[in-house]
SEVEX-404122 format. One line per field, with one value per residue: x, y, z of N, C-alpha, C, O in turn; residue in three letters. Coordinates in nm, 2 decimals. Example, Ala and Ser with C-alpha at 12.3 -4.5 7.8 and 13.67 -1.06 7.14 Angstrom:
n.x = [1.32;1.28]
n.y = [-0.57;-0.22]
n.z = [0.78;0.71]
ca.x = [1.23;1.37]
ca.y = [-0.45;-0.11]
ca.z = [0.78;0.71]
c.x = [1.32;1.29]
c.y = [-0.33;0.00]
c.z = [0.78;0.79]
o.x = [1.42;1.34]
o.y = [-0.33;0.11]
o.z = [0.85;0.80]
res = [Ala;Ser]
END
This chain:
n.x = [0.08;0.04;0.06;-0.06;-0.11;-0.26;-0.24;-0.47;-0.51;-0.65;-0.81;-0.80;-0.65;-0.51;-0.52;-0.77;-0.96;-1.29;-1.28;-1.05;-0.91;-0.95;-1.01;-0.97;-0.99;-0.86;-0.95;-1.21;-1.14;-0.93;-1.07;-1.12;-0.88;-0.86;-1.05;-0.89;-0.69;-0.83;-0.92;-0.73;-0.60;-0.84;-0.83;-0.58;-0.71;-0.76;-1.04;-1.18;-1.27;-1.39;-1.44;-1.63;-1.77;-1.94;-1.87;-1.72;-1.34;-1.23;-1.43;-1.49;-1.24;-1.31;-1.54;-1.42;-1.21;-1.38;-1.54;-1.37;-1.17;-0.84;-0.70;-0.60;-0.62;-0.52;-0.57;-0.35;-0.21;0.12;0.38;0.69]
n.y = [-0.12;0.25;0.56;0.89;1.21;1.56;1.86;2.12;2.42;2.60;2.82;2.83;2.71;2.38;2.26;2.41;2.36;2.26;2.03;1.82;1.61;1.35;1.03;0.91;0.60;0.45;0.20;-0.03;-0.25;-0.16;0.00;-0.14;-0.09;0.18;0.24;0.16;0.35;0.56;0.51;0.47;0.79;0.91;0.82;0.99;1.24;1.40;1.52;1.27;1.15;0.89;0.82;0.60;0.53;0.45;0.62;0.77;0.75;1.05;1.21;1.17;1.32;1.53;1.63;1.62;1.86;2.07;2.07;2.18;2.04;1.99;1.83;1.53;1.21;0.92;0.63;0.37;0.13;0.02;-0.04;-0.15]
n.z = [0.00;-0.07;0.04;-0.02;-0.02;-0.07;-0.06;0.03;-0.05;0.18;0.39;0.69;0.90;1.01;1.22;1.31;1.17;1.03;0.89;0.86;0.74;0.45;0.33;0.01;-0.12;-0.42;-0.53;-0.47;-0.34;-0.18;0.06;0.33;0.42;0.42;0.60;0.82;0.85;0.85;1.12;1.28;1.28;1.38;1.61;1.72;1.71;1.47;1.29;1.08;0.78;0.58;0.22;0.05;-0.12;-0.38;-0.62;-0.91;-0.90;-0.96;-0.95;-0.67;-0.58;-0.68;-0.55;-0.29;-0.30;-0.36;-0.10;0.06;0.23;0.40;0.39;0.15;0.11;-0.05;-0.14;-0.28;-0.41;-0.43;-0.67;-0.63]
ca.x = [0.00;0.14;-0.02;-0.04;-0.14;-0.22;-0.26;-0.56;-0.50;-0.77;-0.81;-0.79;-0.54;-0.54;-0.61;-0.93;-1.04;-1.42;-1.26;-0.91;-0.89;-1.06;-0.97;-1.06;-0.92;-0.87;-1.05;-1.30;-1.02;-0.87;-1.20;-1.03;-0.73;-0.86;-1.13;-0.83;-0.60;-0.92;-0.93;-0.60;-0.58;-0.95;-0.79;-0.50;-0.79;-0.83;-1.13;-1.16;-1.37;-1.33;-1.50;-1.63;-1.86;-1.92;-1.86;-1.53;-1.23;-1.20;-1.57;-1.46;-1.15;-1.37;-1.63;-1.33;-1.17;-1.51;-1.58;-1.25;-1.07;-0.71;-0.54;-0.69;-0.53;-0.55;-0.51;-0.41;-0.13;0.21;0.45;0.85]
ca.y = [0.00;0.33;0.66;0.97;1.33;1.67;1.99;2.19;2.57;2.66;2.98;2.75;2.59;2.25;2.23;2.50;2.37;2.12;1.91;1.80;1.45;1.25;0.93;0.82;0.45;0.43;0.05;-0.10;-0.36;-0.09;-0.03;-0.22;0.00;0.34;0.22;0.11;0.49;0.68;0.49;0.54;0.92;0.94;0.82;1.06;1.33;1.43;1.48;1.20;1.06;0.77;0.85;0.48;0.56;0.37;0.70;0.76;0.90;1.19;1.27;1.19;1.40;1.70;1.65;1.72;1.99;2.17;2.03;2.20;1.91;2.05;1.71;1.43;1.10;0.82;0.50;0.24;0.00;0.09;-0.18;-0.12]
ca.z = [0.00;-0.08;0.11;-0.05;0.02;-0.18;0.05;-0.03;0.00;0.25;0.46;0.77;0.95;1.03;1.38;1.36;1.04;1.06;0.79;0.83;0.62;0.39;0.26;-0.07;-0.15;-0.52;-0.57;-0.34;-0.29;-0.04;0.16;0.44;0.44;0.44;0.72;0.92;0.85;0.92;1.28;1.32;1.26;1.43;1.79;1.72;1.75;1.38;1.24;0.94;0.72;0.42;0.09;0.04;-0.17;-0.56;-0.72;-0.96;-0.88;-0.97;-0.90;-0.51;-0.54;-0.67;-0.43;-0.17;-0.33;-0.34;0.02;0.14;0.33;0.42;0.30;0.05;0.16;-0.16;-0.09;-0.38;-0.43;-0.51;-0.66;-0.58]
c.x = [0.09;-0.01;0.02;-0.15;-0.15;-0.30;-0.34;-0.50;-0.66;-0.71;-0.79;-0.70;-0.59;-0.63;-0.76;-1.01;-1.14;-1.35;-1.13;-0.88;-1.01;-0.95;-0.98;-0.96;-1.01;-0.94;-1.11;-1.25;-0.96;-0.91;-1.13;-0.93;-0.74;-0.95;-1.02;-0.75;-0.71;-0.93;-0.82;-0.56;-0.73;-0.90;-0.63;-0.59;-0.78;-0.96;-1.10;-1.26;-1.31;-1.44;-1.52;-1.74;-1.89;-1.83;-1.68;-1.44;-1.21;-1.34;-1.53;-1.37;-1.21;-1.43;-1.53;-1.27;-1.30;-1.57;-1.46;-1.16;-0.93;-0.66;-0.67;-0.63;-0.62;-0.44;-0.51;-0.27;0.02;0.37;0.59;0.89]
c.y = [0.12;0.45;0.81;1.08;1.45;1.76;2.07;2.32;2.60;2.80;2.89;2.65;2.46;2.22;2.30;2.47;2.19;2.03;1.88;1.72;1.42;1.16;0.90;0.69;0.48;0.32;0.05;-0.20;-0.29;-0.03;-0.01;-0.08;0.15;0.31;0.25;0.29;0.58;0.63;0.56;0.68;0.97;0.94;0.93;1.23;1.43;1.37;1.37;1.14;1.01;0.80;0.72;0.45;0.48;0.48;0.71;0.79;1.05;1.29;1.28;1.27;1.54;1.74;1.69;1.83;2.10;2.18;2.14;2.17;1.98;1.95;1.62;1.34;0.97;0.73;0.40;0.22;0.05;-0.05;-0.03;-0.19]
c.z = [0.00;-0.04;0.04;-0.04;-0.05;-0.06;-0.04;-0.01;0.05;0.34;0.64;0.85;1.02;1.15;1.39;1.23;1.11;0.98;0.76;0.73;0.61;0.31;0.17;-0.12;-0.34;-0.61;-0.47;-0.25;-0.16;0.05;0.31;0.52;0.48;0.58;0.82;0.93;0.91;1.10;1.32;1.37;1.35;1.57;1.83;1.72;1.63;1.36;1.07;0.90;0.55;0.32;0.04;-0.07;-0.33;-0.69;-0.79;-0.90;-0.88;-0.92;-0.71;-0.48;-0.57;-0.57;-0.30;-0.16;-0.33;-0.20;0.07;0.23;0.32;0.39;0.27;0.09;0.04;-0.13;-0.20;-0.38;-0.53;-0.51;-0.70;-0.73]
o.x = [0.20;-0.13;0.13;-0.27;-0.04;-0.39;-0.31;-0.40;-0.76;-0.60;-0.74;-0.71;-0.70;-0.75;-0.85;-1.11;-1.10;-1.38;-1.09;-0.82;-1.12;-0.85;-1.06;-0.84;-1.12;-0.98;-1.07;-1.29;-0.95;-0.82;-1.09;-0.92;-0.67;-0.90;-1.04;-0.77;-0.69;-0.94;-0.81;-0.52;-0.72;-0.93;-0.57;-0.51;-0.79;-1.00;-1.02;-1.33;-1.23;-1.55;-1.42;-1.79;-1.78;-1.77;-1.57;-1.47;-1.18;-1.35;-1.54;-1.38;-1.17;-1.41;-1.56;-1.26;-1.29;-1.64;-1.52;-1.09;-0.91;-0.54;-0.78;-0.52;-0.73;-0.31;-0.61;-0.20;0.03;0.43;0.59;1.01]
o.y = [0.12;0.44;0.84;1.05;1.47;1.72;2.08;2.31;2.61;2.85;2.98;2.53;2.44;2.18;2.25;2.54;2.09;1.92;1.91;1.76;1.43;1.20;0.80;0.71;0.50;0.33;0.11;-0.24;-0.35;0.02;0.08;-0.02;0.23;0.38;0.33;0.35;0.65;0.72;0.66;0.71;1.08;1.04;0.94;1.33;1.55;1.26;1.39;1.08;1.05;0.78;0.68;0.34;0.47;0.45;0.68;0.89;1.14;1.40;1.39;1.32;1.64;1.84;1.78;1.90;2.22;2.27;2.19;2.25;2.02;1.97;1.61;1.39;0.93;0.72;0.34;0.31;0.10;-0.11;0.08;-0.19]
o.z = [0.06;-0.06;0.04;-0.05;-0.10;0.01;-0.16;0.06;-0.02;0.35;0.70;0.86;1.07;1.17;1.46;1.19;1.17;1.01;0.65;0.63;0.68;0.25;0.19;-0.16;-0.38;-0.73;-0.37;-0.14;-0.05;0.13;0.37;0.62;0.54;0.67;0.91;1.04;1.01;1.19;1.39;1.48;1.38;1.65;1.94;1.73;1.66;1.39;0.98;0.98;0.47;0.37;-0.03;-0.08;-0.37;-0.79;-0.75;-0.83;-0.80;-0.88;-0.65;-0.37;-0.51;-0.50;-0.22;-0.06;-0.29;-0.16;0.17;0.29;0.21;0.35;0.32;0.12;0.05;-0.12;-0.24;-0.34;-0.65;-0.42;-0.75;-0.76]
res = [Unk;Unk;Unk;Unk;Unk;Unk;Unk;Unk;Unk;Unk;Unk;Unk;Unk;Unk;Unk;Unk;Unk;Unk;Unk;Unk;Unk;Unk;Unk;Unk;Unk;Unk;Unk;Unk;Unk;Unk;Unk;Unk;Unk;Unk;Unk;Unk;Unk;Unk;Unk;Unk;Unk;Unk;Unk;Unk;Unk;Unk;Unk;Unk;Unk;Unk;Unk;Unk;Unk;Unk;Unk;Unk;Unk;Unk;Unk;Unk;Unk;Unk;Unk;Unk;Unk;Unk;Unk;Unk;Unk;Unk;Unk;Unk;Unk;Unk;Unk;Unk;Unk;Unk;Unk;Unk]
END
């Protein structure tokens, strides 16, 4: 699994912003995986939520850039 991240430009800083992260997992194969990061980062006292949704790609990544999430976190499979 490979973890990767794109910084929104929001007016917001992390800590005072409603919508820190969002997950979106690239296949449905990696469900699992974003469930488990959003816990993770959830007991570390970010707000997060997983985009688990059917919808495309890139439809979930607009939906967050229009949402204004301060970081995108995509989850898919990265061969070495």
């Amino acid at each position: 699994m490979y973890l990767y991240y794109s910084s929104q430009a929001n007016f917001r800083p992390l800590w005072l912003s409603p919508r820190q992260v969002i997950i979106i997992p690239v296949a449905h194969a990696f469900d699992g995986y974003a469930k488990e990061v959003a816990e993770r980062l959830h007991k570390e006292n970010f707000y997060v939520e997983a985009n688990l949704s059917s919808e495309t790609l890139p439809k979930k990544i607009l939906e967050a850039q229009v949402s204004q999430w301060n970081y995108i976190l995509g989850i898919h499979f990265f061969q070495v």
